[in-house]
SEGU-329044 format. One record per residue (C-alpha): x, y, z. Coordinates in steps of 0.5 Angstrom, whole numbers, padded with zeros to 4 digits. Layout:
N
+-------+-------+-------+
|     X |     Y |     Z |
+-------+-------+-------+
|     X |     Y |     Z |
...
+-------+-------+-------+
END
This chain:
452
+-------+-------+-------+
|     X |     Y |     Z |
+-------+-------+-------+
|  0404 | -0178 | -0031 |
|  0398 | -0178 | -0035 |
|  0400 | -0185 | -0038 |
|  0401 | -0187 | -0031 |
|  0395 | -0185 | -0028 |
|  0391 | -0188 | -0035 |
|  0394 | -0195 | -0033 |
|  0393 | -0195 | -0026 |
|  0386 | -0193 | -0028 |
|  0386 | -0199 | -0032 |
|  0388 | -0204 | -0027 |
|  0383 | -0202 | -0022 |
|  0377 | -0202 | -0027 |
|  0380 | -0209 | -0028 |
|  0380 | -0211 | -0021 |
|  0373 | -0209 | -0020 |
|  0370 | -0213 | -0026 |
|  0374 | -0220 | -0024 |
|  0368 | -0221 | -0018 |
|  0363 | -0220 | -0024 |
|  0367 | -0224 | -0029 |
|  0366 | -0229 | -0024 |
|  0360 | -0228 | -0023 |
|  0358 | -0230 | -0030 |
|  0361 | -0236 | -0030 |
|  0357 | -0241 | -0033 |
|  0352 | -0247 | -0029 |
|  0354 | -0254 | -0031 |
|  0348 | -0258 | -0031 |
|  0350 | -0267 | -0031 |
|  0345 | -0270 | -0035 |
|  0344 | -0277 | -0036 |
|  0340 | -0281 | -0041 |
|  0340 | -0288 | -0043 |
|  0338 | -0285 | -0051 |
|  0341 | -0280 | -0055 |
|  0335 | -0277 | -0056 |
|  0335 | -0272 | -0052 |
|  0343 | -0271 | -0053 |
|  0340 | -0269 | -0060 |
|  0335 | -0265 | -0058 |
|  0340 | -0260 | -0053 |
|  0345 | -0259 | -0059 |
|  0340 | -0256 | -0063 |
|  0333 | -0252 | -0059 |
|  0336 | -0251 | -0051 |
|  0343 | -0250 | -0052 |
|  0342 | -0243 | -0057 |
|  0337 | -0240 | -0053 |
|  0342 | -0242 | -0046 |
|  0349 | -0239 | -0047 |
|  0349 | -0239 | -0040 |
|  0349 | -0247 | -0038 |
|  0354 | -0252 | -0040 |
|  0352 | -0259 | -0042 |
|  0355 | -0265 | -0039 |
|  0352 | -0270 | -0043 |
|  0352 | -0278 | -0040 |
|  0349 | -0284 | -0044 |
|  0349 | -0291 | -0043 |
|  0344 | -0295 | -0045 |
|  0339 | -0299 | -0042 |
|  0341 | -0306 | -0045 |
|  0342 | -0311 | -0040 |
|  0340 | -0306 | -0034 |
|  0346 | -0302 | -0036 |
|  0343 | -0296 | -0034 |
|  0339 | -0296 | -0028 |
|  0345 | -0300 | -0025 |
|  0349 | -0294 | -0026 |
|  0344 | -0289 | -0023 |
|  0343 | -0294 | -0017 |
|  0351 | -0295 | -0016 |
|  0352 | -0287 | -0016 |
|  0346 | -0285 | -0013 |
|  0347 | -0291 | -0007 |
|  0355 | -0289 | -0006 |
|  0354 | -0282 | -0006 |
|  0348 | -0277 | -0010 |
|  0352 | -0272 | -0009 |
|  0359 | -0274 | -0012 |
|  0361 | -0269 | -0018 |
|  0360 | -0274 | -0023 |
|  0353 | -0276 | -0021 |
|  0347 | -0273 | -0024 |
|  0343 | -0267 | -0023 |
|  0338 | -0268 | -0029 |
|  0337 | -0276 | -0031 |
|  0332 | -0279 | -0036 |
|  0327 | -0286 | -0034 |
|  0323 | -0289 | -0038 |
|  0316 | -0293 | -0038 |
|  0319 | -0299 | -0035 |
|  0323 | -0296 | -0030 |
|  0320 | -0289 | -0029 |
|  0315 | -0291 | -0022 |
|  0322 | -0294 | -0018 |
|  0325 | -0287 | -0019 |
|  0320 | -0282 | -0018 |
|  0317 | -0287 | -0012 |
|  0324 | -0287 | -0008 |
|  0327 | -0281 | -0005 |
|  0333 | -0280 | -0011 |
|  0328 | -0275 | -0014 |
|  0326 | -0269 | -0013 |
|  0319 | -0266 | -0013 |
|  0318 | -0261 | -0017 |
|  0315 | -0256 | -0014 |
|  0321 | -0256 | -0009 |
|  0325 | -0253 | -0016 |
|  0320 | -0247 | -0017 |
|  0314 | -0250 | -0021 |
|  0307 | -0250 | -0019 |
|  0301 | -0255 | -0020 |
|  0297 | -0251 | -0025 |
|  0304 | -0252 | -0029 |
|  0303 | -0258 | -0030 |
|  0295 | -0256 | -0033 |
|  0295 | -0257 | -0040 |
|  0300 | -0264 | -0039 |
|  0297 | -0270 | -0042 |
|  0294 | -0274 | -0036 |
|  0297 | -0280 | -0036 |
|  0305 | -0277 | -0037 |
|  0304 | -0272 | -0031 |
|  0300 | -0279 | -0028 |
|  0306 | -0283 | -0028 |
|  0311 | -0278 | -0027 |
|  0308 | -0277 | -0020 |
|  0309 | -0282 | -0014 |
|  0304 | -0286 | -0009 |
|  0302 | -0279 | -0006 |
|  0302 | -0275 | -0012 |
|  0307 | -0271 | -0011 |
|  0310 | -0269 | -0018 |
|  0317 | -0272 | -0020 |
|  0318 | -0272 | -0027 |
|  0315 | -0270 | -0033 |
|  0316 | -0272 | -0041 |
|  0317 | -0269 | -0047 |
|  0313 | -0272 | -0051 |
|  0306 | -0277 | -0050 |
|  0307 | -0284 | -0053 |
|  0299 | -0286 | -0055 |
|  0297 | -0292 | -0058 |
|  0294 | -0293 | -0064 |
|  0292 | -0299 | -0070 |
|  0297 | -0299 | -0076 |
|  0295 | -0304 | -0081 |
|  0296 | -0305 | -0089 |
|  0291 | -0302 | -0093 |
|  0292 | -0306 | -0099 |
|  0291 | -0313 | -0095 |
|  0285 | -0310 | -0091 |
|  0282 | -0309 | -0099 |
|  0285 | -0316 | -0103 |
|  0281 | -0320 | -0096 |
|  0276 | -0316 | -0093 |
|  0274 | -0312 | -0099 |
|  0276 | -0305 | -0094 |
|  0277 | -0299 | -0097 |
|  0277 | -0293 | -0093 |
|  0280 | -0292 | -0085 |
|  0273 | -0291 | -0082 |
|  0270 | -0298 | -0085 |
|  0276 | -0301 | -0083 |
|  0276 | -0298 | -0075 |
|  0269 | -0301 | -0075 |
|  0272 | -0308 | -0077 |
|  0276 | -0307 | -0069 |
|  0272 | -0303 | -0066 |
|  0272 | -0308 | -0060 |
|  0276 | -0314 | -0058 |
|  0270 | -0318 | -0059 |
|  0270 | -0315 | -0066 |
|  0277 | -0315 | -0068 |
|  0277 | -0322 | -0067 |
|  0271 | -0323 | -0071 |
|  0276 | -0320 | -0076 |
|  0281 | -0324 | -0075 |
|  0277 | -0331 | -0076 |
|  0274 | -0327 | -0082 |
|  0282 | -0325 | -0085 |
|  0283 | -0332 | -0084 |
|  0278 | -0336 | -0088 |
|  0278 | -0330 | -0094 |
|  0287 | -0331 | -0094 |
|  0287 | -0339 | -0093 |
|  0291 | -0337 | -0087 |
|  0296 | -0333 | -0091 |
|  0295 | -0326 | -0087 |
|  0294 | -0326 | -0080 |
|  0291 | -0321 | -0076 |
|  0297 | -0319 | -0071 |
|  0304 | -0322 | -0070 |
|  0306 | -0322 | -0063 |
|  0302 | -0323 | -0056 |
|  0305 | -0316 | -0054 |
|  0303 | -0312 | -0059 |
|  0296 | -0314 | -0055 |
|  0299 | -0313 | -0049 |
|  0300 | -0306 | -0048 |
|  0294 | -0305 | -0050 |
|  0290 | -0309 | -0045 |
|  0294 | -0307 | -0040 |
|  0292 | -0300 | -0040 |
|  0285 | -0301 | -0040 |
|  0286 | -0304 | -0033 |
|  0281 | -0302 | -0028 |
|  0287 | -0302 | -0023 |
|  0295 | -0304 | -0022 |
|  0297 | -0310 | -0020 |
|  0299 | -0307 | -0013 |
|  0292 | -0305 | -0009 |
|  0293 | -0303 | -0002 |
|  0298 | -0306 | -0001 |
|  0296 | -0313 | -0004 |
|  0298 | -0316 | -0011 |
|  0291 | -0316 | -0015 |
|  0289 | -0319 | -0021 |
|  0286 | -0314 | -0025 |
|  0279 | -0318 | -0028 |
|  0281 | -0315 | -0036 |
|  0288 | -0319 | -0036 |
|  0284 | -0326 | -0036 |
|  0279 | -0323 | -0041 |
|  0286 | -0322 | -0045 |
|  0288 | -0329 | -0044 |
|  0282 | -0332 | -0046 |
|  0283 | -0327 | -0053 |
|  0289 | -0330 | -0054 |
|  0288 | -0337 | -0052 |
|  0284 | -0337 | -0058 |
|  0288 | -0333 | -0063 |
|  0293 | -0338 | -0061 |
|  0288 | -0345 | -0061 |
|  0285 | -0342 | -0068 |
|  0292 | -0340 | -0071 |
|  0289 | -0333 | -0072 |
|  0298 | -0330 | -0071 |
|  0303 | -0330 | -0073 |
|  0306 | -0333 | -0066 |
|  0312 | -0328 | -0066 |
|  0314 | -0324 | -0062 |
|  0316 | -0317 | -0061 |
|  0323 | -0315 | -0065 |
|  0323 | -0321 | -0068 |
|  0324 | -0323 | -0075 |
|  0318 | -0324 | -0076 |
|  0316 | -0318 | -0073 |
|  0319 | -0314 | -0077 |
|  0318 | -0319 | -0083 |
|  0310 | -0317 | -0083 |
|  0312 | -0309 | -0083 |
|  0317 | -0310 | -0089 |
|  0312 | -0314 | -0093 |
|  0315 | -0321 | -0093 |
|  0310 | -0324 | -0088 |
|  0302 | -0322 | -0088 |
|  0301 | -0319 | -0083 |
|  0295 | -0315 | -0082 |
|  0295 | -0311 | -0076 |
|  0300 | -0308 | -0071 |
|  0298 | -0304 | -0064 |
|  0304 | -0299 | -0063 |
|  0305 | -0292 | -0060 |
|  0308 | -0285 | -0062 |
|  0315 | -0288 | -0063 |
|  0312 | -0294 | -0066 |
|  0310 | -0291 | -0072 |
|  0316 | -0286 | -0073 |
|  0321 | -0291 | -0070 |
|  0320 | -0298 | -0072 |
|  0315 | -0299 | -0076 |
|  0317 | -0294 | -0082 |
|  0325 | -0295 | -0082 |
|  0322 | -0302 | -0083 |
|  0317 | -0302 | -0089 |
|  0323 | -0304 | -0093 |
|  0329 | -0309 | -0092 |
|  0336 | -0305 | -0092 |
|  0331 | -0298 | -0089 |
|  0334 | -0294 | -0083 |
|  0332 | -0288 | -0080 |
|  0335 | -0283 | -0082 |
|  0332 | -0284 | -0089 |
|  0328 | -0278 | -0092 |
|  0321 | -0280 | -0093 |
|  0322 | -0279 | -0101 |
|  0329 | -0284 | -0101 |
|  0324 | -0290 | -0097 |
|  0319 | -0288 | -0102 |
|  0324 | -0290 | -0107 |
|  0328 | -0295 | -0104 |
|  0320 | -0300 | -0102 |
|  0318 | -0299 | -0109 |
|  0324 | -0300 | -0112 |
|  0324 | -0307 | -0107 |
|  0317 | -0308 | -0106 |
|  0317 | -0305 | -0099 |
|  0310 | -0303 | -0096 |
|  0311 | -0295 | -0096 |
|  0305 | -0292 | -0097 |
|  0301 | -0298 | -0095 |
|  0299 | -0297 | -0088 |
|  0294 | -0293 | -0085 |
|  0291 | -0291 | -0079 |
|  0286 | -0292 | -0074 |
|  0284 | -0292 | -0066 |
|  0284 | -0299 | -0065 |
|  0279 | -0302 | -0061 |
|  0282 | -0298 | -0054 |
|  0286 | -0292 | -0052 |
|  0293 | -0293 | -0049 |
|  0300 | -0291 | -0048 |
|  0306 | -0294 | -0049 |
|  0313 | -0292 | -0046 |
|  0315 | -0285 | -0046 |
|  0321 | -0281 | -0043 |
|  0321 | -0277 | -0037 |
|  0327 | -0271 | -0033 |
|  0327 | -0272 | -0026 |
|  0332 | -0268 | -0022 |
|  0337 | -0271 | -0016 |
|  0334 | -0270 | -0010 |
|  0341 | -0270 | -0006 |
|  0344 | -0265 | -0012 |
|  0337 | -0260 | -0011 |
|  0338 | -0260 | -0004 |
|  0346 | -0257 | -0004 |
|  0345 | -0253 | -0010 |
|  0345 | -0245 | -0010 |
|  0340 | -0242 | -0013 |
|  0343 | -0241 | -0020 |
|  0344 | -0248 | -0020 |
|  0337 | -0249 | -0017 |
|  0335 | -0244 | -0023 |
|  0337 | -0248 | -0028 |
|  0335 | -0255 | -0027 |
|  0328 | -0252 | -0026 |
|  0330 | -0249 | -0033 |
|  0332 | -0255 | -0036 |
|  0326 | -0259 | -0034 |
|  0321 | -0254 | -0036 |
|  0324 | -0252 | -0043 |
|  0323 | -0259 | -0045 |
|  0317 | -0261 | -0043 |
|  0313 | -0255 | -0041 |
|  0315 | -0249 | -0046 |
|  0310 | -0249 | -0051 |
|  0314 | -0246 | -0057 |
|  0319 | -0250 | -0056 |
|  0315 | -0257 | -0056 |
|  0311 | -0253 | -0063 |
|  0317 | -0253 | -0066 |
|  0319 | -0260 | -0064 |
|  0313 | -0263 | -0066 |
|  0314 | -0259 | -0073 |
|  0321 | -0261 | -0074 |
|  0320 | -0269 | -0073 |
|  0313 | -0270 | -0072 |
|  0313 | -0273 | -0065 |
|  0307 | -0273 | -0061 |
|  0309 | -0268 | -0055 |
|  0306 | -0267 | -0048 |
|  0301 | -0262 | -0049 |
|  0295 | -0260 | -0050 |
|  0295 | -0253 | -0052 |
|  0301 | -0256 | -0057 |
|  0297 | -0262 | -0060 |
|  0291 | -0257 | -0061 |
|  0295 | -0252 | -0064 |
|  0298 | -0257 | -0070 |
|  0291 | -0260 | -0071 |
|  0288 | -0253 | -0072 |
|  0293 | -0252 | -0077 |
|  0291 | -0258 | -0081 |
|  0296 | -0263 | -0077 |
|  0301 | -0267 | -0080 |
|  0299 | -0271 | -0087 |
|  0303 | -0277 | -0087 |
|  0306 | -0280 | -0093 |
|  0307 | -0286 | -0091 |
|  0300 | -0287 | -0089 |
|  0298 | -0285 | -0095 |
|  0296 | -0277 | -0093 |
|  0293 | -0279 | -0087 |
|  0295 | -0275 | -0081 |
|  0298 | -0279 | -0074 |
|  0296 | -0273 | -0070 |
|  0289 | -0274 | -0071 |
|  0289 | -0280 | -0069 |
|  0293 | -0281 | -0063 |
|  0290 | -0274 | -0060 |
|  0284 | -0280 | -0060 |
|  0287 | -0284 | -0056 |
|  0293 | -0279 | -0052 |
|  0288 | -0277 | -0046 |
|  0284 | -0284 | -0045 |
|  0291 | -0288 | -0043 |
|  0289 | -0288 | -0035 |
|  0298 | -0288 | -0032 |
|  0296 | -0288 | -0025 |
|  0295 | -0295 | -0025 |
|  0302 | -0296 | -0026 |
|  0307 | -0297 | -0020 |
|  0314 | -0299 | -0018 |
|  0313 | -0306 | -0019 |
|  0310 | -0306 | -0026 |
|  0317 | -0309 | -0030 |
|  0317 | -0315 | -0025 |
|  0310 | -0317 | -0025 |
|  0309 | -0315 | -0033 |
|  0315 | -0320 | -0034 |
|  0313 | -0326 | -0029 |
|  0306 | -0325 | -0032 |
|  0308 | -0326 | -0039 |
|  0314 | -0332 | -0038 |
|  0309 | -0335 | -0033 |
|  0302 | -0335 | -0034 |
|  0301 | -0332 | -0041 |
|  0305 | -0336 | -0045 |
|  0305 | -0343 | -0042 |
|  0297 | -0343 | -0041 |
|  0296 | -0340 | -0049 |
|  0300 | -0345 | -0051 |
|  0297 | -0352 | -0047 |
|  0303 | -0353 | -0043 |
|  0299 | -0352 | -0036 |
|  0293 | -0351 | -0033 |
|  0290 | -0343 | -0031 |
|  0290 | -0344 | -0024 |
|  0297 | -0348 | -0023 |
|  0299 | -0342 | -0027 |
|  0297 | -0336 | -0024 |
|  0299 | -0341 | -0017 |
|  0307 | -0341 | -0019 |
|  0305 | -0332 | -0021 |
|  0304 | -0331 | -0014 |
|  0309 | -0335 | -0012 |
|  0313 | -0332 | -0016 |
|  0312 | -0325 | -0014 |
|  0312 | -0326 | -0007 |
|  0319 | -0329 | -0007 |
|  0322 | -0323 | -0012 |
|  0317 | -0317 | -0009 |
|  0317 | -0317 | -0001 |
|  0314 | -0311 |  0001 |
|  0307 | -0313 | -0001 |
|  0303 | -0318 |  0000 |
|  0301 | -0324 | -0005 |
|  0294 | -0328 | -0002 |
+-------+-------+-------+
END
């Protein structure tokens, strides 16, 4: 009789815990990106800390549209679809289409708070918000821009030695010319001073005194003219490489083959693009100590470069976490819990940005984070000869302006480029016809504004 009572005790106590069990299922969060960055980032840092949430994760990439296409395909036929995303990435070129349109959801429909957002970088949480400030978005790292060049041509032909005198040589656009007509003289022409007219473009167009789209109407920000009389000039007096960006003569000017003085490139521009290519046959996943070994061994440029702010502040890309506005508003709150947990472990939790920064030596969204490592003596480089990169980009982090970036920023960028910048540098056409067959363009492509 004993042995049936403790049974049927068991049974029932069985019973009882099946509501709880199911109570502690895991949430499952659908993420996508177009990186496996933060696939990365989730394996190693959120899932140890977040037993209680299962990963989901979606990748494509962002060639030929691929990505976006995708995210308009789904969102468009059905945001709430199972396999549609609760959490999805964007990056500079497409992050204002998505966080100006309904497919987003504002933050602080999820839980945050405005004063959350109070030791972001700016120009993130700028870019990150829509037309009527409302928060959308918000990034992981800050992505400013800053000079590299190589110090052993800045000393063999401008008889520079140290950072502080060569920063005085690019103070301004007026100067880094002067340097430039200076690096061509002293090299015969062998060492140009920049390689690609994008390379200067990021900076310019940052330094905006507003975006292309005011009140409604196309505007042509008085800076981009002065950016195409530069390049005019750099283009008549042969003071380039007239290269372009991702090109073998881009890379050919990292890894030493070519001469070529200067690069303007962001965070992920050091970590990701200039260093993996300091010498032929390098990749990214190389130690610091194998790309020493490897540049030496094959006359590489490893250790040569050194930094400084450049004539202005800017930014460069990035990578924001939005949630789906549609899969937000049918979620329970757990699920709701959840993605507001995701979104701001990874862009506001300080000890996980801390630690991230350590670990791969990024340069994340917050000031409080940012400030810590530089009080700690920040991150001595070895590819730039000891300097530290945190410093320098700290200079230049808070200065970019974000709110001058809108939804219609990847379009006009690129009819800007193909239709005034390179025709009217090269003498292929007037100023004025240029600028005509822009607005043509731009009325033609973008109906929603209007173009005078």
């Amino acid at each position: 009789m004993k042995k049936v009572l403790a049974l049927v005790l068991a049974c029932m106590l069985l019973i009882a815990a099946i509501p709880a069990a199911f109570a502690e299922e895991k949430v499952t969060l659908n993420v996508w990106s177009f990186t496996n960055e933060l696939e990365g980032m989730i394996e190693k840092y959120y899932k140890p800390s977040h037993p209680d949430v299962e990963i989901t994760y979606t990748l494509y990439p962002t060639d030929g549209g691929e990505y976006t296409s995708h995210v308009d395909t789904l969102l468009a036929a059905d945001a709430t679809a199972a396999d549609a995303p609760d959490i999805f990435t964007l990056e500079a070129a497409f992050v204002k289409k998505y966080v100006d349109s309904d497919w987003t959801a504002g933050l602080l429909d999820i839980g945050f708070e405005e004063a959350d957002f109070a030791t972001c970088i700016p120009a993130m949480v700028q870019i990150g918000s829509n037309e009527a400030g409302v928060q959308k978005a918000l990034a992981w790292q800050s992505t400013p821009g800053a000079l590299m060049y190589r110090a052993d041509l800045a000393e063999k032909y401008l008889g520079i030695t140290t950072p502080e005198e060569f920063q005085e040589k690019v103070a301004d656009w007026d100067t880094f010319m002067e340097t430039a007509e200076e690096l061509k003289d002293a090299s015969e022409g062998a060492c140009k001073m920049f390689c690609a007219t994008g390379d200067i473009w990021n900076a310019y167009q940052y330094n905006r005194e507003a975006g292309w789209v005011v009140d409604g109407k196309l505007n042509i920000d008085d800076n981009l003219y002065d950016y195409l009389d530069l390049l005019k000039t750099a283009e008549e007096d042969d003071l380039y490489a007239k290269g372009t960006a991702w090109s073998e003569t881009w890379f050919a000017g990292m890894n030493g083959t070519n001469e070529i003085l200067c690069y303007l490139l962001p965070t992920w521009g050091l970590h990701y693009t200039l260093k993996p290519n300091c010498v032929p046959g390098a990749s990214g996943d190389m130690s610091d100590e194998e790309l020493q070994k490897l540049s030496d061994e094959n006359n590489g440029t490893f250790g040569l470069w050194r930094m400084v702010a450049g004539p202005v502040g800017y930014s460069w890309g990035g990578t924001w976490v939005g949630a789906n506005a549609a899969k937000v508003a049918e979620a329970d709150d757990a699920k709701k819990a959840a993605i507001k947990e995701f979104i701001r472990f990874f862009t506001l939790d300080e000890d996980f940005l801390y630690t991230y920064a350590k670990d791969v030596n990024d340069f994340v969204s917050n000031n409080t984070v940012v400030q810590k490592i530089l009080d700690e003596g920040g991150t001595p480089n070895p590819f730039l000869g000891g300097q530290d990169h945190y410093a320098i980009f700290a200079e230049a982090a808070n200065l970019a302006n974000g709110a001058i970036m809108s939804r219609y920023d990847e379009t006009i960028n690129g009819l800007w480029d193909s239709l005034v910048t390179q025709p009217y540098i090269k003498g292929e056409k007037e100023l004025d016809e240029c600028i005509d067959e822009f607005k043509a363009q731009v009325a033609t492509q973008i109906t929603d504004i209007t173009v005078e």
